[in-house]
N, C-alpha and C positions, 0 to 999 in steps of 0.2 A: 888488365884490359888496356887497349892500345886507346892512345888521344887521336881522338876524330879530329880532323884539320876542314873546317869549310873554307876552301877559297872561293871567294866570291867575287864579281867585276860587276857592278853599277853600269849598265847598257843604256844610255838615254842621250838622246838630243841636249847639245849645249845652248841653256838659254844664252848664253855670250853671245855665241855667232848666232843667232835669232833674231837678239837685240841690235847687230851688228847691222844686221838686213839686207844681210846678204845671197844668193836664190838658193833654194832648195838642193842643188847639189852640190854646192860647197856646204851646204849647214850638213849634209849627210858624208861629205868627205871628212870635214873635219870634226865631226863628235867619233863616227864608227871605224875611219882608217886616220886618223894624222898625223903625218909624217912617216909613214909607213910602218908604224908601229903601233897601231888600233888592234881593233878586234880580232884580223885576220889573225894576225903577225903572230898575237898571243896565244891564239888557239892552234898554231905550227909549232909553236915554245912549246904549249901546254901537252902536245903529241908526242913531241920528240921525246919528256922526260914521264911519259904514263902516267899523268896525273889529270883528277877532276877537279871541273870547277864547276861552280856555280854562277850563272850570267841572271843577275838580276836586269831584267829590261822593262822600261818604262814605255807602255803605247800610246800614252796620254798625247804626243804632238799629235798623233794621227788625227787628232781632233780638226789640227790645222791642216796637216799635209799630206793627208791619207794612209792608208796599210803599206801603200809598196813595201818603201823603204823600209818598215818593220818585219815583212816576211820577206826581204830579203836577208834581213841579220840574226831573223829566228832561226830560217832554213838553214843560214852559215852556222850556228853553232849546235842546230840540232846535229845535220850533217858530219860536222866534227867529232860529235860523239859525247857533247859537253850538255846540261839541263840547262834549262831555260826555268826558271819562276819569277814572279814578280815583283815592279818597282812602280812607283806613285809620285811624282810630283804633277801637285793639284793646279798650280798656276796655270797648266797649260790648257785649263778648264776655260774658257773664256779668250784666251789668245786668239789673234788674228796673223793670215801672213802679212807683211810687208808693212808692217808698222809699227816696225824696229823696238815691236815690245810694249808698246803704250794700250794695247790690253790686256788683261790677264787677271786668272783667280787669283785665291787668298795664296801665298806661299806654301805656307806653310799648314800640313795636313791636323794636326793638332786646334788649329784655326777653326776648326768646323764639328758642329756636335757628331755627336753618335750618329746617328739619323743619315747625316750629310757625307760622316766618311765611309758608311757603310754602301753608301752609292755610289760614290767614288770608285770604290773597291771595284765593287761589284760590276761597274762598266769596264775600270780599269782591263780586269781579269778576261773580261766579254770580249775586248777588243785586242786583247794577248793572245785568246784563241784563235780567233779571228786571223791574227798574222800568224797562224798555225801551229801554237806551242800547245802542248799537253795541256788540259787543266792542273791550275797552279796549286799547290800546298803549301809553298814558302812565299813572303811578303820580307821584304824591306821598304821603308820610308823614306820616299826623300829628303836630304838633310836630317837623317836622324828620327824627323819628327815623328813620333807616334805618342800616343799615351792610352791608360787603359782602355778607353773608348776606342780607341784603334784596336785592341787584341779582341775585345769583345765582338767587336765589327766582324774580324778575322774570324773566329771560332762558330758566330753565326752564320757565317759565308761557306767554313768547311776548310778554311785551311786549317794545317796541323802546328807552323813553325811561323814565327817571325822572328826575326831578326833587325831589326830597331833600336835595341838599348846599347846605347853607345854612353859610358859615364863621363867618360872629356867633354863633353856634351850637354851634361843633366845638372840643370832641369828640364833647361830650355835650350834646343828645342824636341831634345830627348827628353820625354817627360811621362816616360813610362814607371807606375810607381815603387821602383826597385831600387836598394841602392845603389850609389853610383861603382861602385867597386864589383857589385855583382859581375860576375865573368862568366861563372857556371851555367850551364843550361837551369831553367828552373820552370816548373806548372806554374802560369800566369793569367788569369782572366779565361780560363777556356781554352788558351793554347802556349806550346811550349816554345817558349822563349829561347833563344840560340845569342846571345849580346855578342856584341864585338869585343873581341880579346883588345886589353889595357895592360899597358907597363907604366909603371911611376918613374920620369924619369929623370925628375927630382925630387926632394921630397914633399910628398905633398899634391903632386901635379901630374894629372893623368894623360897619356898621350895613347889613340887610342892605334891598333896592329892598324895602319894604312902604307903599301908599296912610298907615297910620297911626303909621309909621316916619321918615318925608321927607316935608319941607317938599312945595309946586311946585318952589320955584327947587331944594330939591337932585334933583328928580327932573327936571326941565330939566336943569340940567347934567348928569347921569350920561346922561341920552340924549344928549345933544353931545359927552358926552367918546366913547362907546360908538362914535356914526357918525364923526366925527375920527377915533379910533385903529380905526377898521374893522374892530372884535370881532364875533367869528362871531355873536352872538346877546344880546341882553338879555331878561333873565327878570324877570316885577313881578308881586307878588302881592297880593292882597287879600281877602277873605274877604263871605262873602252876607251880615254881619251890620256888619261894623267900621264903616258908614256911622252908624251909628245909638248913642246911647251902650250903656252897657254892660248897662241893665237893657232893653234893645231896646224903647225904649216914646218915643223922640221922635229926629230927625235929629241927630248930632254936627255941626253947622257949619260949624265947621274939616273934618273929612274929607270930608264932600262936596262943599266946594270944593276941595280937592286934586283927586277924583277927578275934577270935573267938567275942573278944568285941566290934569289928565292926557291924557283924553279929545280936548281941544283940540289939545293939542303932539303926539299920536302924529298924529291928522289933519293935522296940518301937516308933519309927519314921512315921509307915508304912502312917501314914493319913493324915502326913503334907509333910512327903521325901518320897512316893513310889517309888520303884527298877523300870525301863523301861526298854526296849526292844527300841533296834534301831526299827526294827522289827516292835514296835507298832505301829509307824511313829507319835508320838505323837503332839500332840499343844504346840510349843516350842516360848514366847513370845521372840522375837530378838530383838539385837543392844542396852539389856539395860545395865544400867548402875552401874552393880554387879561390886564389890572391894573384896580384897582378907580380910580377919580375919588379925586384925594387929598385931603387936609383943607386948608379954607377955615374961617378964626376966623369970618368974617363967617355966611357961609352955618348953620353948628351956632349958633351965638348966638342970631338970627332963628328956627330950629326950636324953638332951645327957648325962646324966648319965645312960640311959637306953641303949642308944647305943654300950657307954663305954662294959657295961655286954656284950654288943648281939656280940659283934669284940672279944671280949679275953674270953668268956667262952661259949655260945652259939652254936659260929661258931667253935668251938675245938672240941664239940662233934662226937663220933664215932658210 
């Protein structure tokens, strides 16, 4: 059976330029295009080479700044051809505009009982329709954060997938109750668990599949090691904004060459790793027993020499 590949991109408003306070169409320039390599950009990448992804998008600002902005980046990616399912960071529960961030919820969705995140959700999800997406199946956390009380949330809501457990992460503020090495899809509180793909990439130390986390070659290799040891699924994450550096106003260099060389190897990949759709509701074999790609000195050396470049010249760019 082939290894499911979910690519998936984290779609949400940057609390930075929020807190920055700066107006509303630069905070929607710079989280959904910056630098010219946002959401659009990636979804012409993600055409050119026939692959899907998955756009996790969070509608929670709309709380502050209304739907537009959100149906206009659902319609973009519905359009494209790419699913839309859901993303939750709760702080934006309580924010206001124009005061550069000195309101806001709890952070972190784990912060809030059962009860509270199950409301959360539940508007969350309300006001993702709202900006015109399908009703959702799949949830991701922001920052990771989920724990059982999150999936139970999920499973009495009706989704079928989350994706949340991230082990470079866990406990806190992944704190879903699985090991931290879990990779595998696995039946979890009522719904099926999808975790973020992990390489060791020293010993010992888990780095979890993120475009501005791994190299190419370590994201080559964790897709080789993944079709080799014939793991139910690899999960890679990346967000609308990480292309671009951190004040979203010119291209990071390093990371969109990764992603562009991501983009390559999964299209070369396509018949052993095809791209899925939450969506598809695919044949996901559970509870086996997938391990992360283990530590190579060469391979972490080279990233973070490549790092080094991407922190002092990359992210200086204007």
């Amino acid at each position: 059976m082939a290894t499911r590949v979910f690519l998936t991109v984290d779609t949400e408003f940057s609390w930075r330029q929020h807190a920055a306070g700066l107006p509303l169409d630069a905070i929607c320039r710079r989280s959904f295009e910056p630098g010219g390599v946002g959401v659009s950009w990636q979804l012409a990448r993600l055409a050119e080479h026939g692959l899907k992804a998955c756009f996790f998008v969070d509608p929670m600002p709309a709380l502050v700044y209304g739907l537009d902005p959100f149906r206009r980046i659902v319609a973009a990616i519905l359009d494209a051809g790419q699913e839309v399912q859901l993303h939750l960071h709760p702080n934006w529960a309580g924010a206001r505009a124009g005061d550069r961030g000195a309101s806001h919820g709890r952070f972190e969705l784990i912060d809030h009982d059962l009860s509270e995140q199950r409301d959360l959700i539940a508007h969350a999800a309300e006001l993702l329709k709202q900006a015109g997406a399908p009703p959702p199946i799949a949830f991701r956390s922001g920052s990771y954060s989920a724990s059982d009380d999150t999936l139970r949330a999920l499973g009495e809501l009706g989704f079928r997938y989350d994706s949340s457990h991230n082990g470079s992460e866990h406990p806190w503020p992944s704190a879903v109750a699985l090991p931290e090495r879990q990779i595998a899809p696995v039946r979890h509180r009522g719904v099926t668990e999808v975790p973020v793909t992990l390489i060791e990439d020293r010993r010992g130390n888990l780095r979890h599949f993120q475009i501005c986390a791994l190299s190419a070659v370590e994201m080559r290799s964790a897709l080789d090691h993944a079709v080799r040891e014939e793991h139910a699924a690899v999960t890679i994450v990346g967000h609308g904004f990480e292309l671009a550096n951190r004040a979203g106003t010119a291209p990071n260099k390093v990371h969109v060459r990764r992603f562009e060389a991501l983009c390559a190897m999964l299209a070369e990949r396509h018949m052993v790793a095809p791209t899925t759709f939450f969506a598809d509701r695919p044949s996901l074999p559970l509870d086996g027993d997938d391990r992360p790609l283990g530590p190579n000195l060469v391979r972490t050396s080279l990233r973070r020499a490549e790092q080094l470049w991407s922190n002092l010249v990359a992210e200086r760019a204007s």
